[in-house]
The first five atom37 places (N, CA, C, CB, O) and aatype in JSON, in Angstrom:
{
  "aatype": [20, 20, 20, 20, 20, 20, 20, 20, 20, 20, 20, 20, 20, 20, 20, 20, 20, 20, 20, 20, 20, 20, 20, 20, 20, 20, 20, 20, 20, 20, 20, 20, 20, 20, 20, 20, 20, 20, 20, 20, 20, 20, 20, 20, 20, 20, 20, 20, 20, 20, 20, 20, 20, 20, 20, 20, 20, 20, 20, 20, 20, 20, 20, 20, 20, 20, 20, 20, 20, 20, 20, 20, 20, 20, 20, 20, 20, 20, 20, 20, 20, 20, 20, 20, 20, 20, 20, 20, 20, 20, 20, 20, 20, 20, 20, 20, 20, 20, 20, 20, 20, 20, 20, 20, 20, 20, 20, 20, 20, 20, 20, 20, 20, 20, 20, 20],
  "atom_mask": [
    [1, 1, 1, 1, 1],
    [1, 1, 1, 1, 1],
    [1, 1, 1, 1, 1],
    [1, 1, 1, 1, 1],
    [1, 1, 1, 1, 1],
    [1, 1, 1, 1, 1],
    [1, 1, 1, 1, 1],
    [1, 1, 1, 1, 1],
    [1, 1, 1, 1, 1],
    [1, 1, 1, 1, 1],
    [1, 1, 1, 1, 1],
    [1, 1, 1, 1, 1],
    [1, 1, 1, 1, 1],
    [1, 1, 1, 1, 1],
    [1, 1, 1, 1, 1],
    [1, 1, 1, 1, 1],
    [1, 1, 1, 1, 1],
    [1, 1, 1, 1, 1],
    [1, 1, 1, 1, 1],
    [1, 1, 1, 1, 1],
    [1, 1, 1, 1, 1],
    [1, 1, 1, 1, 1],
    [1, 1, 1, 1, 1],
    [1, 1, 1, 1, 1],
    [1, 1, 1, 1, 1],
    [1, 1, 1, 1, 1],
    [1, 1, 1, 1, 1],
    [1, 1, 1, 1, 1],
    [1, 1, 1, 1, 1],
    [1, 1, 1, 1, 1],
    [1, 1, 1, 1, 1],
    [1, 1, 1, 1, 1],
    [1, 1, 1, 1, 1],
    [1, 1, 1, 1, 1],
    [1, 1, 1, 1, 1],
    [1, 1, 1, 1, 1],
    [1, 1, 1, 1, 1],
    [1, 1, 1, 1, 1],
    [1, 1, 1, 1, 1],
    [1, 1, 1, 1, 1],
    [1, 1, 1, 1, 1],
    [1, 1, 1, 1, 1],
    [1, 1, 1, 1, 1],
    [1, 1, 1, 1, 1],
    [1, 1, 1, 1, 1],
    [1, 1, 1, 1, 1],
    [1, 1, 1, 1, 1],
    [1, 1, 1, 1, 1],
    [1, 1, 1, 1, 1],
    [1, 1, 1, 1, 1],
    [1, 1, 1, 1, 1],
    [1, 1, 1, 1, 1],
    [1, 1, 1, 1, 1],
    [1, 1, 1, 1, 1],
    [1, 1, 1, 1, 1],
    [1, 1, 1, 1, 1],
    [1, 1, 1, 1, 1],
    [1, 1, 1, 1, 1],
    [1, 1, 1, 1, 1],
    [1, 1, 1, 1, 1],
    [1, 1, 1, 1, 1],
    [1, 1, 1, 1, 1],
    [1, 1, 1, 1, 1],
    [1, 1, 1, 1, 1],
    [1, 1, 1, 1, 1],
    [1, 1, 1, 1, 1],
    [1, 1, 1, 1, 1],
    [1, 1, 1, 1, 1],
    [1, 1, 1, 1, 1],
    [1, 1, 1, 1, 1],
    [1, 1, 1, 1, 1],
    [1, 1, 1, 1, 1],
    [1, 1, 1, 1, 1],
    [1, 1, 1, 1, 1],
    [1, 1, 1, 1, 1],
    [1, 1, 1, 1, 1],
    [1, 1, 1, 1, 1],
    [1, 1, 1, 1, 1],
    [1, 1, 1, 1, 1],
    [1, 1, 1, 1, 1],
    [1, 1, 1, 1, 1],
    [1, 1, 1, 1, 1],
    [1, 1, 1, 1, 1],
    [1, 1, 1, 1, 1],
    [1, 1, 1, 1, 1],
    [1, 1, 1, 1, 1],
    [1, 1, 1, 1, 1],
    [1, 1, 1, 1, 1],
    [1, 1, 1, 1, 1],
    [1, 1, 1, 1, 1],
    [1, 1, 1, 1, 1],
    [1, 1, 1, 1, 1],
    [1, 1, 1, 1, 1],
    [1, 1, 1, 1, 1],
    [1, 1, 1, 1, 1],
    [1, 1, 1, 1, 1],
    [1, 1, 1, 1, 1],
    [1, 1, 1, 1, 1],
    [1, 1, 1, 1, 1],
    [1, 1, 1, 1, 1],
    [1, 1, 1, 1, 1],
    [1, 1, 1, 1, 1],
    [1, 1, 1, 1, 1],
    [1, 1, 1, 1, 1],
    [1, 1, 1, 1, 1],
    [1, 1, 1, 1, 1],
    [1, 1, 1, 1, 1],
    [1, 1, 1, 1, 1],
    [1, 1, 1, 1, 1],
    [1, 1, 1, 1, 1],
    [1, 1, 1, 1, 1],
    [1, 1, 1, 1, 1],
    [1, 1, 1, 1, 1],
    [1, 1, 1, 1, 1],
    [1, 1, 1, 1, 1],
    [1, 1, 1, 1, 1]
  ],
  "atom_positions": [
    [[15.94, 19.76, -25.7], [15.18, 19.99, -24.49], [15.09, 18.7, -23.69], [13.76, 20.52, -24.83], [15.15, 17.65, -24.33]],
    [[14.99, 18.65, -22.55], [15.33, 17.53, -21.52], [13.53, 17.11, -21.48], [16.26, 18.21, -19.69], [12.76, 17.88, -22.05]],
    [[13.08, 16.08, -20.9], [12.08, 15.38, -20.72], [11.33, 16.06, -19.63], [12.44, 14.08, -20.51], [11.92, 16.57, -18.69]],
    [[10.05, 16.06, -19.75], [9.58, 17.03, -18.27], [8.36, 16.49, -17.97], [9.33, 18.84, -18.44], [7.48, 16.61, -18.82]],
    [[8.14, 15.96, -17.02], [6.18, 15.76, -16.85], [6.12, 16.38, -15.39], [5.34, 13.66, -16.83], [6.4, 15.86, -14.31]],
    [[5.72, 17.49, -15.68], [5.36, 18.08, -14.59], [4.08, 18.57, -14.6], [6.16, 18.97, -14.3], [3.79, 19.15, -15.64]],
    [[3.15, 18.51, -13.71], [1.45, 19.21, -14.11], [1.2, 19.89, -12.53], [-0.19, 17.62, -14.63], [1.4, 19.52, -11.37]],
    [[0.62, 21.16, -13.27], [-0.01, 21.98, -12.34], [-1.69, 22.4, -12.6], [0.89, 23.23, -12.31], [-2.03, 23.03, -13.6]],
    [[-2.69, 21.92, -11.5], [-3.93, 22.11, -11.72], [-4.87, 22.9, -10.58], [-4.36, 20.84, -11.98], [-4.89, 22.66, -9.37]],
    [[-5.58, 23.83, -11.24], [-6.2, 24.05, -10.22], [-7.95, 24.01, -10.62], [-5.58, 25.4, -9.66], [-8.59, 24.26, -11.64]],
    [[-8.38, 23.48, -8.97], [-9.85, 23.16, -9.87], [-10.52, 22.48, -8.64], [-9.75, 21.94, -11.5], [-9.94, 22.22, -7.59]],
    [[-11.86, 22.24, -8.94], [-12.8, 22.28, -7.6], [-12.42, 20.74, -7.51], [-14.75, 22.78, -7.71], [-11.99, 20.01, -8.41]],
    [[-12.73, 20.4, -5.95], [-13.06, 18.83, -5.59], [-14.27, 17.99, -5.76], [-12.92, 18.69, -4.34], [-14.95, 17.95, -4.73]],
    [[-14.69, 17.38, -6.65], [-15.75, 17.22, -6.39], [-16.25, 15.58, -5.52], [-16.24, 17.54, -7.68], [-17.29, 14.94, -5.62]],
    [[-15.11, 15.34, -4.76], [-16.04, 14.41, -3.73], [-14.37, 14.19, -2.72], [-17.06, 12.45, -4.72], [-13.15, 14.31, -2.88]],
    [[-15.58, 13.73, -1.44], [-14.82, 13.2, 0.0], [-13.15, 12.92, -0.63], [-15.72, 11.37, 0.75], [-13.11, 12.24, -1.65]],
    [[-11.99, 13.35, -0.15], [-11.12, 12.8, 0.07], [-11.1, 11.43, 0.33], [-10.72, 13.35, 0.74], [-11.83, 11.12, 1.28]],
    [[-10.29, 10.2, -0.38], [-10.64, 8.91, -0.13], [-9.45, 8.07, 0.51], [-11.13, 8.32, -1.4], [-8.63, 7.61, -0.29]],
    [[-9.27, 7.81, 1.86], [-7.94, 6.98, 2.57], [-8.21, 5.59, 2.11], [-7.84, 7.02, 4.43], [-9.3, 5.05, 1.94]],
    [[-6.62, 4.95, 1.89], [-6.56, 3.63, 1.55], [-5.3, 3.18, 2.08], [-6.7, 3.39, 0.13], [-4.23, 3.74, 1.87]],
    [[-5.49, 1.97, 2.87], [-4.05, 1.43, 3.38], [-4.25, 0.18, 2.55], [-3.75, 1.15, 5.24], [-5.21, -0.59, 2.54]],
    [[-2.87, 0.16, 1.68], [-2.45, -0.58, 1.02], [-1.61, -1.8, 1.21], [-2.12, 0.02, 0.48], [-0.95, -1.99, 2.24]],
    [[-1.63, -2.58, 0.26], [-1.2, -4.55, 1.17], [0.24, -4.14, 1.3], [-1.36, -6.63, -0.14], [0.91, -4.98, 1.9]],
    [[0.92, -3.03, 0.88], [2.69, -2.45, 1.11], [2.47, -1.83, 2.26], [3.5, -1.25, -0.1], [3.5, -1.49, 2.84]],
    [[1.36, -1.56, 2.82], [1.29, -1.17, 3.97], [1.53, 0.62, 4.17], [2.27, -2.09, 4.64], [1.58, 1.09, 5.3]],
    [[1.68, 1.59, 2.81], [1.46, 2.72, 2.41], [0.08, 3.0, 2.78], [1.78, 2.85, 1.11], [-0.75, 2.09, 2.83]],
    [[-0.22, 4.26, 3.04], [-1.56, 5.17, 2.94], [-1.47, 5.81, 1.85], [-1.82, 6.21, 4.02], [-0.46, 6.43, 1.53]],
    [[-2.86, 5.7, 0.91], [-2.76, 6.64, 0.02], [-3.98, 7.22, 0.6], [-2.66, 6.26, -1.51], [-4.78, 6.8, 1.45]],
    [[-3.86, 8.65, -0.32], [-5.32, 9.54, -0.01], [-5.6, 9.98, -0.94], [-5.43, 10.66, 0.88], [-4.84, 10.93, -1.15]],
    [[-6.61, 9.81, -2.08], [-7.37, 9.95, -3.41], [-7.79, 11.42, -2.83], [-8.76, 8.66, -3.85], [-8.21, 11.78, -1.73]],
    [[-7.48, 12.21, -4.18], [-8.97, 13.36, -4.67], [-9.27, 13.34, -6.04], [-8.74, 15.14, -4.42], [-8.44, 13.09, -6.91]],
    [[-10.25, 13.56, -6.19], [-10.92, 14.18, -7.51], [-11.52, 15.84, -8.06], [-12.06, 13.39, -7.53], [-12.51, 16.57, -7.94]],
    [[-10.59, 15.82, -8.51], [-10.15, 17.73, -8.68], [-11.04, 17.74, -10.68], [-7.19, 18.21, -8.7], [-10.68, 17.05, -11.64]],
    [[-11.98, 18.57, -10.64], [-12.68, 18.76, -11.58], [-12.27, 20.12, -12.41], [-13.96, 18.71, -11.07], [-12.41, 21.18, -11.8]],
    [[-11.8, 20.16, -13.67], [-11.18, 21.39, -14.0], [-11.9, 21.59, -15.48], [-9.42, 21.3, -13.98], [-12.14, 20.66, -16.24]],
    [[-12.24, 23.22, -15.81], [-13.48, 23.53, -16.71], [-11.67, 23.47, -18.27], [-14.84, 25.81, -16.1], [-10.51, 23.88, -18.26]],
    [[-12.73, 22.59, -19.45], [-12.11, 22.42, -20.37], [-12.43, 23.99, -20.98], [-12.49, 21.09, -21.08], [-13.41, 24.7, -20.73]],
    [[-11.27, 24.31, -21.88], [-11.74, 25.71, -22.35], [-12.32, 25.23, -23.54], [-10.59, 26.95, -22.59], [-12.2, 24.06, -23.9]],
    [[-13.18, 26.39, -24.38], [-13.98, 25.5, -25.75], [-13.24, 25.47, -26.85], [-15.37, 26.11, -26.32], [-12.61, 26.47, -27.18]],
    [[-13.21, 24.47, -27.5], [-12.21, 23.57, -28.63], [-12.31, 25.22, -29.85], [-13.32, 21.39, -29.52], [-13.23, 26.03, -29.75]],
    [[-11.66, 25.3, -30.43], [-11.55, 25.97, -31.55], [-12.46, 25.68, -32.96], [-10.25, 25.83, -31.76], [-13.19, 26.42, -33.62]],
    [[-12.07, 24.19, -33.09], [-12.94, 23.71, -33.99], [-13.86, 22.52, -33.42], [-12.15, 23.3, -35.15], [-13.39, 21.39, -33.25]],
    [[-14.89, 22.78, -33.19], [-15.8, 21.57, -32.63], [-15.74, 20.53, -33.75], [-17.49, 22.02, -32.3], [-15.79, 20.72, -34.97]],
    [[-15.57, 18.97, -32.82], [-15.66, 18.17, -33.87], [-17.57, 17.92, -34.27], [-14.72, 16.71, -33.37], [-18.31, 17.48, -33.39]],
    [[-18.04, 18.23, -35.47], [-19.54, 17.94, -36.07], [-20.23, 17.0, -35.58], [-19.6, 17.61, -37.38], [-19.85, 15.85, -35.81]],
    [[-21.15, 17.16, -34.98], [-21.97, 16.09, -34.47], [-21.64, 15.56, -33.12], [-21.92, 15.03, -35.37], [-22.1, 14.51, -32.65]],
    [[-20.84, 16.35, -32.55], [-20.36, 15.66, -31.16], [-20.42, 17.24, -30.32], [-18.45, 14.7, -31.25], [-20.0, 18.35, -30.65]],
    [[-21.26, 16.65, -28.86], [-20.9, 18.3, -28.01], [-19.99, 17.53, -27.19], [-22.35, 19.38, -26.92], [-20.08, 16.4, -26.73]],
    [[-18.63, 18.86, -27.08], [-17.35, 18.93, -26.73], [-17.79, 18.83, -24.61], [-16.5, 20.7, -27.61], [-18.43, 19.63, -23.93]],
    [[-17.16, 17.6, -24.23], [-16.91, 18.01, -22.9], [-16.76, 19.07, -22.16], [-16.19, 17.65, -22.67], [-16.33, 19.9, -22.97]],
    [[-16.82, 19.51, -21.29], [-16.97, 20.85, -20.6], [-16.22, 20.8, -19.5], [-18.35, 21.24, -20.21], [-16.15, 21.83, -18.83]],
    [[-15.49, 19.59, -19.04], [-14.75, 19.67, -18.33], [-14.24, 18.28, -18.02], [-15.2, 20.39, -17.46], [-14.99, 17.31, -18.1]],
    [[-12.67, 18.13, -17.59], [-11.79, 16.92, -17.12], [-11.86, 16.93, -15.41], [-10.04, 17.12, -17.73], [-11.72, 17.89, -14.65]],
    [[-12.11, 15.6, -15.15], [-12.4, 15.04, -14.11], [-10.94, 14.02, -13.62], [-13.81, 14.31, -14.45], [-10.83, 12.84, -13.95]],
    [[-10.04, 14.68, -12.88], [-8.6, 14.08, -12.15], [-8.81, 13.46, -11.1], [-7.57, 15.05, -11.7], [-9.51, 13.98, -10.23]],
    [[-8.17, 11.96, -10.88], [-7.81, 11.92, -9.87], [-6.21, 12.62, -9.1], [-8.04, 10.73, -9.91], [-5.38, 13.18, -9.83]],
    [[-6.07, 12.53, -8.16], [-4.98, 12.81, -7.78], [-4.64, 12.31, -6.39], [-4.88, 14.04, -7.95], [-5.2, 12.42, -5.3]],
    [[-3.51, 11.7, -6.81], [-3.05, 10.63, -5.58], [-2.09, 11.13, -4.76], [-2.45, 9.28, -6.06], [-1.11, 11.69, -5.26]],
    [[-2.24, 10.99, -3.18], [-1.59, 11.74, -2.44], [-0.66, 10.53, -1.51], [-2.65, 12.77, -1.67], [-1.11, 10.08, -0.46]],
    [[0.5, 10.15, -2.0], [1.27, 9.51, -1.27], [2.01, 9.92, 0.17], [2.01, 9.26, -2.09], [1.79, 9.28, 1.2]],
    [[2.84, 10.94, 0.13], [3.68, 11.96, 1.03], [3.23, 12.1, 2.14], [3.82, 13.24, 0.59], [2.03, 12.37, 2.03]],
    [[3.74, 12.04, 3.81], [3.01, 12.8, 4.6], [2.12, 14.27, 4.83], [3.66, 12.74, 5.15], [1.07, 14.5, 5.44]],
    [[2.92, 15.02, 4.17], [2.26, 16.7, 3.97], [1.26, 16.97, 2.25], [4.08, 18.05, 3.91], [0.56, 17.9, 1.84]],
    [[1.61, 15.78, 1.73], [0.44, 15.82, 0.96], [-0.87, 14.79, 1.17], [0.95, 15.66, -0.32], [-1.89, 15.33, 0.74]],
    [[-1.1, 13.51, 1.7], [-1.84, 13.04, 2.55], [-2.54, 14.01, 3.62], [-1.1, 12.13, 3.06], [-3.75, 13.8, 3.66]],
    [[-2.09, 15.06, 4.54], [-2.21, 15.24, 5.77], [-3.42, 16.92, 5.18], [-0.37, 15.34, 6.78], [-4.3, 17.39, 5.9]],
    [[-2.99, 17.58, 3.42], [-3.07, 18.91, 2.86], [-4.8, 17.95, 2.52], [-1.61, 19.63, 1.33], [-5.92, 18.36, 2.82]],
    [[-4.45, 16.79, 1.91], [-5.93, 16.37, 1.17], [-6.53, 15.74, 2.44], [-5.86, 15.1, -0.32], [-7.2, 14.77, 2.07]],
    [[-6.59, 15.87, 3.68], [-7.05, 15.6, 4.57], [-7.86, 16.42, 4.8], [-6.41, 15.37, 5.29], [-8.9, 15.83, 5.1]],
    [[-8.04, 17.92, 4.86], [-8.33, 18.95, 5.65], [-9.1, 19.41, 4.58], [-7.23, 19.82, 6.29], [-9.76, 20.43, 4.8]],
    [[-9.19, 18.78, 3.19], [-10.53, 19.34, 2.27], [-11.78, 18.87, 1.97], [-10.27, 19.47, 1.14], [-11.91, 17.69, 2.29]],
    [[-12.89, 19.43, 1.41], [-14.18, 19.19, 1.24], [-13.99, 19.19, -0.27], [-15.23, 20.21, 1.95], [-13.05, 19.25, -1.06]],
    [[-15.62, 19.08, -0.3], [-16.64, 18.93, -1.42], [-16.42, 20.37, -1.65], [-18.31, 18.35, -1.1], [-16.27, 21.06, -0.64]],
    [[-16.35, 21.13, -3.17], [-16.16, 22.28, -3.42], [-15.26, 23.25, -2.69], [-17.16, 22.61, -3.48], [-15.59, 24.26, -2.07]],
    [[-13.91, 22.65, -2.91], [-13.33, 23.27, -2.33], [-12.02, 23.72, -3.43], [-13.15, 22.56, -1.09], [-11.46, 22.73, -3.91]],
    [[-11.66, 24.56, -3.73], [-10.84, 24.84, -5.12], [-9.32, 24.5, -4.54], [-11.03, 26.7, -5.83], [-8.75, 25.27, -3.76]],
    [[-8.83, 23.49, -4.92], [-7.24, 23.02, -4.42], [-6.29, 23.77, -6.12], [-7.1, 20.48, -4.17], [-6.54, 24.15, -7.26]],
    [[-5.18, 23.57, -5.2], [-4.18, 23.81, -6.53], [-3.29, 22.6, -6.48], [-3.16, 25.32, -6.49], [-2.76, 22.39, -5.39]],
    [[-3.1, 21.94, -7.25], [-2.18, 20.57, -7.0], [-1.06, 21.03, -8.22], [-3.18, 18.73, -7.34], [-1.29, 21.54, -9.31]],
    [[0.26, 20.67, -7.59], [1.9, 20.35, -8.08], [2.09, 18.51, -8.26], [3.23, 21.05, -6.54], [1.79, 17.73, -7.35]],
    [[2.62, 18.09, -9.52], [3.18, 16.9, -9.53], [3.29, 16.2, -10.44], [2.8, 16.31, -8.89], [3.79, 16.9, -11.32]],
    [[3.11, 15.09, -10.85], [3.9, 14.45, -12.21], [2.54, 13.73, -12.46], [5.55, 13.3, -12.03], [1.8, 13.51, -11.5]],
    [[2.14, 13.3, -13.99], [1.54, 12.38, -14.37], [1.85, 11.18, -14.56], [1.19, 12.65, -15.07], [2.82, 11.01, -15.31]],
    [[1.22, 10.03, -14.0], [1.27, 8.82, -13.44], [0.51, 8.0, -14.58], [0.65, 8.8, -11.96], [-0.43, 8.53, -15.18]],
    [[0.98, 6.52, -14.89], [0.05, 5.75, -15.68], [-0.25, 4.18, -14.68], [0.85, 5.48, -17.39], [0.51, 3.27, -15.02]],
    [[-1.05, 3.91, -13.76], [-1.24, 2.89, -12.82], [-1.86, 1.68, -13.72], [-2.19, 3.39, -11.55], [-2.97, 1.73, -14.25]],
    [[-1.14, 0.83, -13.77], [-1.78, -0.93, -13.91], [-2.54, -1.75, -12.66], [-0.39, -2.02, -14.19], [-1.94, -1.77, -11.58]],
    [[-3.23, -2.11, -12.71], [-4.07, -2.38, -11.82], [-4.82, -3.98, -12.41], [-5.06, -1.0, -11.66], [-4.77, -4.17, -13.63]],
    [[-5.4, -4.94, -11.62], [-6.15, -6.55, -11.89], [-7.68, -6.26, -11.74], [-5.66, -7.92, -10.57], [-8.16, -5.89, -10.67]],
    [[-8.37, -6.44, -12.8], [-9.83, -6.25, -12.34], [-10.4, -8.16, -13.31], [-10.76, -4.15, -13.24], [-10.58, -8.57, -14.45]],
    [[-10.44, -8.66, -12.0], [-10.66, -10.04, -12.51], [-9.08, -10.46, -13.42], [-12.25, -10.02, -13.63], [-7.94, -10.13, -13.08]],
    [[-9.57, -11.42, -14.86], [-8.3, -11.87, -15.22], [-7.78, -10.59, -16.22], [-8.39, -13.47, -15.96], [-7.02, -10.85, -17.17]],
    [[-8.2, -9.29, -15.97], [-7.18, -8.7, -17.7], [-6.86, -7.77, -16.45], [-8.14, -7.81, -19.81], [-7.25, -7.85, -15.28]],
    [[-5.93, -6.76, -17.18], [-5.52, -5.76, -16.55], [-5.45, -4.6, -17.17], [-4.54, -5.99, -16.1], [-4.97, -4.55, -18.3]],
    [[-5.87, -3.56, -16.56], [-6.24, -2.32, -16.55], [-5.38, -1.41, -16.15], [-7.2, -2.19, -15.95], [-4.48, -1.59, -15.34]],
    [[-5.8, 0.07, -17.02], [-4.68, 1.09, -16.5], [-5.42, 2.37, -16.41], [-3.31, 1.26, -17.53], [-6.51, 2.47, -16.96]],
    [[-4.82, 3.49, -15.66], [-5.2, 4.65, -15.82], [-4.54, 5.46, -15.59], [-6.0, 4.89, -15.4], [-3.47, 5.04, -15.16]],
    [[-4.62, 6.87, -15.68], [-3.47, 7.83, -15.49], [-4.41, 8.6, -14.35], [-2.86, 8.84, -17.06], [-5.63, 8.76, -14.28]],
    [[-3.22, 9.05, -13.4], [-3.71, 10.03, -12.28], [-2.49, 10.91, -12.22], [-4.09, 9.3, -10.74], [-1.47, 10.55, -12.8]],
    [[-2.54, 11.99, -11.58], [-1.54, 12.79, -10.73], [-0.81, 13.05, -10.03], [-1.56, 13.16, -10.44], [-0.73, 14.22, -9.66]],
    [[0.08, 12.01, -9.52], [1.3, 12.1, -7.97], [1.27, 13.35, -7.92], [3.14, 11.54, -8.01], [1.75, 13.98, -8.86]],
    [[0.73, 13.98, -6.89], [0.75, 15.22, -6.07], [2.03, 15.21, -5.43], [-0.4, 15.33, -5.02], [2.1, 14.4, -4.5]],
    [[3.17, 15.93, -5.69], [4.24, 16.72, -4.56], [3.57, 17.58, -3.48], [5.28, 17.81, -5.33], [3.92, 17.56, -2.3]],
    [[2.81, 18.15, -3.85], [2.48, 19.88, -3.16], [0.81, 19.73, -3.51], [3.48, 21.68, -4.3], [0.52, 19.29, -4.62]],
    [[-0.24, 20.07, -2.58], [-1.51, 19.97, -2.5], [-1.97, 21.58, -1.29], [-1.85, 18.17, -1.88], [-1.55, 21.63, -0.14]],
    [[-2.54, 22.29, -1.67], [-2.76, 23.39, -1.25], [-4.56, 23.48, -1.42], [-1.8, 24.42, -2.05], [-5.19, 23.05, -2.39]],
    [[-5.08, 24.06, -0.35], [-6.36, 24.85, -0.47], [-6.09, 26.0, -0.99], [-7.08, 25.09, 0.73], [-5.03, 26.58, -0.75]],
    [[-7.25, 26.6, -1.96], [-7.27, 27.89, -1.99], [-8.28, 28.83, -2.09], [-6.68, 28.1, -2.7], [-8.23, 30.03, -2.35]],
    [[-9.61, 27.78, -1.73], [-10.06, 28.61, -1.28], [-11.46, 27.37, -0.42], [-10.32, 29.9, -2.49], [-11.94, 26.35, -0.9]],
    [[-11.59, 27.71, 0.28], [-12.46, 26.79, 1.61], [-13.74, 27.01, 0.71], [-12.56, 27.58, 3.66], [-13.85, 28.09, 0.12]],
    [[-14.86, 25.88, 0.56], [-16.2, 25.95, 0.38], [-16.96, 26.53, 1.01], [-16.63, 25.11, 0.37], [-16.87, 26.11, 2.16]],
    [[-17.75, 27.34, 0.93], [-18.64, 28.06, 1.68], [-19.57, 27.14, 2.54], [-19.4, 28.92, 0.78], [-20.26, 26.35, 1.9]],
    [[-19.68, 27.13, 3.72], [-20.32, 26.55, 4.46], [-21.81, 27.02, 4.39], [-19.69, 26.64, 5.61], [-22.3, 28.15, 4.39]],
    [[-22.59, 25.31, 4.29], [-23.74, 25.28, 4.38], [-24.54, 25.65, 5.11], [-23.93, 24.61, 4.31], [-25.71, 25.64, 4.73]],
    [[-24.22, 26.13, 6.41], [-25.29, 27.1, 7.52], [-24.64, 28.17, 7.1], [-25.33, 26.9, 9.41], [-24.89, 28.92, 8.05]],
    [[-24.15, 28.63, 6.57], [-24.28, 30.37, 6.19], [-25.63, 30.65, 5.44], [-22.93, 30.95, 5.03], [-25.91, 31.79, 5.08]]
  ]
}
C-alpha cells in the first residue's frame, strides 16, 4: 500500500477565523474546528476520557483563505487536507505541533444568528 495522509473533518468552529501575514510575506488564515471524540471502548481507570479534539487548521491557498473567511463562531465546516507537523522558536528551545493544511474548506451549515 502506498503512503497516504490525507484527513477529512467535520466539526464546529469554535473561535474567529485568525489572519496572519507572515515575514515570507504569505497570508495564512487559522481555524479551530472542534470535533466530538466517540467514547473509548475501554476507559482507561481513573481517568475521564476527553470528549472531544480541538484542530487547528491552516488555510494557506487563495480559495481556502477566502472559504475560512466567510465563517463564524459555531459554524459546522467540513475541511479536506493533509496533516502537518510545524516547528516553531518560543524563546531559546523549539517547539512543534501538528495542524491540518486545508486543500478544500466548505461551510455546511451557517450558525444560527443571534437576533433570531
Amino acid at each position: 500500500m502506498d503512503p497516504i495522509n490525507d484527513v477529512h473533518l467535520v466539526g464546529r468552529v469554535s473561535a474567529e477565523p485568525l489572519r496572519r501575514d507572515l515575514p515570507s510575506g504569505d497570508v495564512l488564515v487559522t481555524v479551530r474546528v472542534v470535533v466530538p471524540r466517540p467514547p473509548l471502548a475501554r476507559p482507561v481507570e481513573g481517568r475521564k476520557p476527553a470528549s472531544i479534539d480541538t484542530i487547528d487548521v491552516a488555510c494557506f491557498s487563495g480559495p481556502t483563505r477566502r472559504s475560512a473567511g466567510a465563517i463564524r463562531i459555531d459554524d459546522t465546516v467540513e475541511v479536506w487536507g493533509a496533516l502537518r507537523r510545524r516547528f516553531f522558536r518560543t524563546g531559546a528551545s523549539v517547539q512543534s505541533r501538528y495542524e491540518v493544511e486545508a486543500t478544500r474548506l466548505r461551510r455546511r451549515r451557517p450558525a444560527a444568528d443571534a437576533s433570531e
